[in-house]
Wavefront OBJ file of the C-alpha trace (Angstrom):
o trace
v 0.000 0.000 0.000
v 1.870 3.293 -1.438
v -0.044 7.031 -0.693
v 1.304 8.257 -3.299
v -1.511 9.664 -5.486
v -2.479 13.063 -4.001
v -5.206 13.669 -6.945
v -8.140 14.991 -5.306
v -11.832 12.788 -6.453
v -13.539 14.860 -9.249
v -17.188 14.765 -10.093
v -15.962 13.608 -13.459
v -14.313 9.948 -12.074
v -17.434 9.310 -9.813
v -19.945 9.951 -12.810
v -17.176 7.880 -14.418
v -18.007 5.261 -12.414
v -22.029 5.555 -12.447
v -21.212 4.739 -16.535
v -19.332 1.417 -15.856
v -21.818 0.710 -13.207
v -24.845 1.129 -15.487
v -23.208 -0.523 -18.028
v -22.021 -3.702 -15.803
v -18.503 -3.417 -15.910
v -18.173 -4.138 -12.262
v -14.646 -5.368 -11.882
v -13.534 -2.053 -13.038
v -15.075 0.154 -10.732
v -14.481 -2.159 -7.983
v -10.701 -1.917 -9.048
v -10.491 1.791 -9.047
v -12.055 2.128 -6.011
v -9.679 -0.495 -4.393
v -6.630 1.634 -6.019
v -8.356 4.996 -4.223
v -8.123 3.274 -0.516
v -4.534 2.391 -1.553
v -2.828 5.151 -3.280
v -4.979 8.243 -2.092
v -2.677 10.489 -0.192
v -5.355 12.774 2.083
v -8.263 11.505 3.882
v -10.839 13.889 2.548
v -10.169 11.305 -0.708
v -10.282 8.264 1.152
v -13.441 9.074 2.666
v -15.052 9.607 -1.092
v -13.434 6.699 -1.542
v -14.778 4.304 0.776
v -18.356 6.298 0.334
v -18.587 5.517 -3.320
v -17.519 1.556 -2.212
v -20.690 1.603 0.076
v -22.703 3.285 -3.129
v -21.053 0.884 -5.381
v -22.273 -1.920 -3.043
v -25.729 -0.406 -2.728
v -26.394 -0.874 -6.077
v -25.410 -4.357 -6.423
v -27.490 -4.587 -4.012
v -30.092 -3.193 -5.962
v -29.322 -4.716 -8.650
v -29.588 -8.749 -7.123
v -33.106 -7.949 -5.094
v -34.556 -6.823 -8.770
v -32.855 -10.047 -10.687
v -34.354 -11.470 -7.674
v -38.168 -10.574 -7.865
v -38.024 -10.600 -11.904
v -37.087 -14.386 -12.157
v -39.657 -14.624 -9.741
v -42.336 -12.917 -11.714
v -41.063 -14.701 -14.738
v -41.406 -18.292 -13.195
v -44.682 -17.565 -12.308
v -45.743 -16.462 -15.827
v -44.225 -19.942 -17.110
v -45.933 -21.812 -14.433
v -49.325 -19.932 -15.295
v -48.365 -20.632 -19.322
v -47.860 -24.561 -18.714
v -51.209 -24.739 -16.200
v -53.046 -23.619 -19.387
v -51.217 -25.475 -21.688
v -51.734 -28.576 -20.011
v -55.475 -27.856 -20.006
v -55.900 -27.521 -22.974
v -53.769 -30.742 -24.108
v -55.944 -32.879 -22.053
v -59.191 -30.746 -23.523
v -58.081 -32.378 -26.999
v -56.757 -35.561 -25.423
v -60.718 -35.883 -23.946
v -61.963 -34.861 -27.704
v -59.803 -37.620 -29.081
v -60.676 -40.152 -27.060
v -64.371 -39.385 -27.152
v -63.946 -39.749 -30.993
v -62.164 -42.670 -30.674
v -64.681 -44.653 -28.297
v -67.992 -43.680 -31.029
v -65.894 -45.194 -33.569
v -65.273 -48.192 -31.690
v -69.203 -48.528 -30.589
v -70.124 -48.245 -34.201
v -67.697 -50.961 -35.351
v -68.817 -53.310 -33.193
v -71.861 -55.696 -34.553
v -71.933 -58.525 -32.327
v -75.185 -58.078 -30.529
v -73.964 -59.576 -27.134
v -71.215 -56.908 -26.514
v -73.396 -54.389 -27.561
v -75.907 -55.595 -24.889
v -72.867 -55.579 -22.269
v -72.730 -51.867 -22.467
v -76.243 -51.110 -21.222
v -77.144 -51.020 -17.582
v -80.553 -50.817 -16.778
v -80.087 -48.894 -13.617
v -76.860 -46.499 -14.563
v -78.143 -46.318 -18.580
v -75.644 -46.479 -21.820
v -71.883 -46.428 -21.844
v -70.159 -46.011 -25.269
v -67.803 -48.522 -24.935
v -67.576 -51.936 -22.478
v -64.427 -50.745 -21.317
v -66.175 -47.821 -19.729
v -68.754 -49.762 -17.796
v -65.949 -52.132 -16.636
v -63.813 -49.223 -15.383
v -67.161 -47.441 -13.652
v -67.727 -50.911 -12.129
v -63.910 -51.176 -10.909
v -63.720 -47.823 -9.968
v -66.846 -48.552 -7.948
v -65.051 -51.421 -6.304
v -61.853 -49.421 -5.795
v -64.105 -46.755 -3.664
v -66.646 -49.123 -1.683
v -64.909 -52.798 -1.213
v -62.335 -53.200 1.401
v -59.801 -54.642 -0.456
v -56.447 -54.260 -1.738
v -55.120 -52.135 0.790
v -53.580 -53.356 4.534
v -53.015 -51.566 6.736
v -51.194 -53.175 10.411
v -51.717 -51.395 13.198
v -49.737 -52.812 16.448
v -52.249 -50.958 19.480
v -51.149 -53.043 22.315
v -54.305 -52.485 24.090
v -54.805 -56.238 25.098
v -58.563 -56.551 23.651
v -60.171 -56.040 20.130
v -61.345 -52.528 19.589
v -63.621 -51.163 17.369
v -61.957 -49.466 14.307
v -63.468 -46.060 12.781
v -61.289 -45.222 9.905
v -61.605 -41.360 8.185
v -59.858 -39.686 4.921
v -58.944 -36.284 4.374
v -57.313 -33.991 2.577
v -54.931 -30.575 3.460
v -54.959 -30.761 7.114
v -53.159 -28.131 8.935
v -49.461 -29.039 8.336
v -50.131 -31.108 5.062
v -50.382 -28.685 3.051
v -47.654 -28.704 0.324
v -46.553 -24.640 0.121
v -47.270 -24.627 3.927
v -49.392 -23.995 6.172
v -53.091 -21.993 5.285
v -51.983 -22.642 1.503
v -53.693 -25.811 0.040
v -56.467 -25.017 -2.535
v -59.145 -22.292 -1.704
v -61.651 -23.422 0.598
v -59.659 -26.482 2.009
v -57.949 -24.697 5.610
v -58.209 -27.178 8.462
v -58.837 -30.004 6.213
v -61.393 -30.984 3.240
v -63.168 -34.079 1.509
v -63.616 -36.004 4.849
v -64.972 -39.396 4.485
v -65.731 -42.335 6.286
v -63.645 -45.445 4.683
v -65.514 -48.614 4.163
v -63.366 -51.076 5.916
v -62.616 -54.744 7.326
v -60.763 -55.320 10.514
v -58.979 -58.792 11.473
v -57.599 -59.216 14.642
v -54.587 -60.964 14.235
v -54.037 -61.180 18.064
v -55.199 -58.986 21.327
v -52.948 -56.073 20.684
v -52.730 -55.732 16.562
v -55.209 -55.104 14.264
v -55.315 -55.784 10.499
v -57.249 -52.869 8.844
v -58.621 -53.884 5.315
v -59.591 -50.366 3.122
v -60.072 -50.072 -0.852
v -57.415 -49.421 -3.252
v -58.620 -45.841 -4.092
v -57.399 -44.950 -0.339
v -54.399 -46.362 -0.882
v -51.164 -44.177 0.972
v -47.360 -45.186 1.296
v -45.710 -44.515 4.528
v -46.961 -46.006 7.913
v -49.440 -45.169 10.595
v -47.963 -43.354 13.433
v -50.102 -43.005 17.138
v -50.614 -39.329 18.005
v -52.302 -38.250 20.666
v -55.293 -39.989 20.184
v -55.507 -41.658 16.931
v -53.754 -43.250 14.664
v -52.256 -41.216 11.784
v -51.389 -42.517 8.180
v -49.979 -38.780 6.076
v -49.051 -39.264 2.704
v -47.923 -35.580 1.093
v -51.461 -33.688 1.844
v -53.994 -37.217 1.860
v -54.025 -38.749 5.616
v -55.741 -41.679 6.973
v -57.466 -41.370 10.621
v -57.592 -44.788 12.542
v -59.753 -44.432 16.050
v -60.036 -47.294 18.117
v -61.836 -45.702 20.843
v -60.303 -44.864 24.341
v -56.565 -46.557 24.144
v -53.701 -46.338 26.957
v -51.152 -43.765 25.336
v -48.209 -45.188 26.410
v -48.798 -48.781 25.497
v -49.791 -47.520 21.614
v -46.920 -45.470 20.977
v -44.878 -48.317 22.295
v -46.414 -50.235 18.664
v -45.596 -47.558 16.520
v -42.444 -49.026 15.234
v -44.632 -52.245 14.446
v -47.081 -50.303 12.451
v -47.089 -51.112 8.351
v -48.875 -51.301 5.075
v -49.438 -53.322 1.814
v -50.898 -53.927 -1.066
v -53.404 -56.921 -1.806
v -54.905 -57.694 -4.685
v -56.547 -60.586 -3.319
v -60.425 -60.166 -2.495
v -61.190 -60.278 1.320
v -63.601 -62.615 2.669
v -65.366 -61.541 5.728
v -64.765 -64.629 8.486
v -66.483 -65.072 11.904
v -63.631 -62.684 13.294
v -63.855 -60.082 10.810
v -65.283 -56.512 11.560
v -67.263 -55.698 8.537
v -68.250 -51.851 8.217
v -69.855 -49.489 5.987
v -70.772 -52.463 3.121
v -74.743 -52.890 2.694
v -77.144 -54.201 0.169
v -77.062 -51.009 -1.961
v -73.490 -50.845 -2.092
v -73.573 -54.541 -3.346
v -76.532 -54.074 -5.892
v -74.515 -50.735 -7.415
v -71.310 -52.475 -7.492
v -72.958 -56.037 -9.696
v -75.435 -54.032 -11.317
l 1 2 3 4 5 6 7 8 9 10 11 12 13 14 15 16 17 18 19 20 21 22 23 24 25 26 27 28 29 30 31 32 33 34 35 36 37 38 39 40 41 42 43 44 45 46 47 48 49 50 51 52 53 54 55 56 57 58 59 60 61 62 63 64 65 66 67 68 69 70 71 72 73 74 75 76 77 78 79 80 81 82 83 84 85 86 87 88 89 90 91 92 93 94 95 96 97 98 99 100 101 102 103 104 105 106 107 108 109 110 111 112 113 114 115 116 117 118 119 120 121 122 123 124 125 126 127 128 129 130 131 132 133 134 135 136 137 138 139 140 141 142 143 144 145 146 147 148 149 150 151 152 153 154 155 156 157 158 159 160 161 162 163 164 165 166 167 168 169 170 171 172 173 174 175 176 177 178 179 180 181 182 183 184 185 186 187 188 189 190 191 192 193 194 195 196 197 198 199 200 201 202 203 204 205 206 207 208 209 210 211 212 213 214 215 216 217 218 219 220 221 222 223 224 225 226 227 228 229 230 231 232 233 234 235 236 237 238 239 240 241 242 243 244 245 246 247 248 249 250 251 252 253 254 255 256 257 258 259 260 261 262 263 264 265 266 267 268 269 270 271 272 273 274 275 276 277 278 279 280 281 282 283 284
């Protein structure tokens, strides 16, 4: 460090600098700044010099908090642009399928398939395939089957099992909480889950639900209840008054899977939620 420059700072090198500033060339003024601290002889010129530093930094600054909020506002405008795009893709994907299906009804001339796509209670479906998958997506909502769910309560008896799904409780939501879709704070689409209960042994349960409830992850005892949370979908398991400290004891022995296999409702089974209408809809 040498003071040997005892130039006093013009008005002509600071506007100097607001031109390589405005046009980016921010190495340079940061290196004649730097050479001002060093060489300046008087401190009157290292004061302007360490002011314009604090200016120079300002504006960088500045100039990061606007990148900032403009990449911001442009990934918005992108997400907004591929929301809409995506609509209207699977518009035309709808169209083309709907065109596709009233081809395929009209080709078809053997009298017995056409017959399998009328229902006399739900009416005409264009295609069999479409009153198969209304029928299976009937059987993925009502039947208790596909899904296990093993719940190890350690309460020493069999309880009763009330099982509930819902959507964007507080803490599920995905951008946080008080931000899931409009309408949905504190939870939305609560239902009561058809579902079969086996009691493997005094203190676990087997908990039969339909594949449409399907979650990944395992149920955890909270406070009350047993919790299932998959992303913003949850499964509620209540057995009814439990002792705390015996069911959190379990939760390490708590599990799921998948089972494709029908479930038969034995002696020992808890059978919930399936009646006669269910059965008529789902066969008819």
């Amino acid at each position: 460090m040498s003071y040997r420059d005892d130039t006093p700072i013009t008005e002509d090198d600071v506007s100097k600098l607001d031109k390589e500033i405005s046009v980016g060339n921010v190495d340079q003024v940061a290196f004649q700044v730097a050479a001002w601290l060093r060489e300046k002889m008087y401190g009157s010129d290292v004061r302007e010099a360490l002011a314009q530093w604090t200016l120079f930094n300002a504006k960088i600054t500045e100039y990061l908090i606007n990148s900032n909020e403009a990449f911001k506002v442009d990934t918005n405008r992108v997400k907004k642009d591929l929301i809409a795009r995506q609509t209207q893709v699977e518009s035309r994907q709808t169209d083309l399928e709907d065109a596709f299906k009233t081809v395929i009804a009209n080709a078809t001339k053997d009298s017995e398939v056409i017959l399998a796509r009328s229902s006399t209670r739900y009416g005409d479906f264009k295609t069999v395939d479409d009153r198969i998958e209304y029928i299976e997506q009937l059987l993925g909502t009502y039947v208790p089957s596909g899904f296990t769910v093993t719940i190890k309560h350690n309460q020493n008896r069999n309880p009763n099992v009330k099982v509930r799904y819902y959507e964007y409780a507080l803490g599920t939501e995905p951008d946080g909480i008080g931000l899931g879709p409009k309408g949905s704070f504190g939870g939305t689409n609560n239902v009561d889950v058809p579902a079969t209960v086996e009691y493997k042994d005094a203190n676990t349960v087997l908990v039969h639900l339909p594949t449409n409830y399907r979650l990944t992850g395992a149920p955890i005892f909270e406070q009350d209840k047993w919790r299932l949370i998959d992303g913003y979908k949850a499964l509620s398991f209540d057995l009814g008054t439990v002792d705390t400290t015996a069911a959190i004891k379990g939760n390490s022995g708590n599990s799921t899977s998948q089972d494709n296999n029908v479930v038969t409702a034995p002696q020992n089974l808890q059978a919930t939620a399936i009646n006669d209408t269910t059965e008529k809809l789902i066969w008819e």
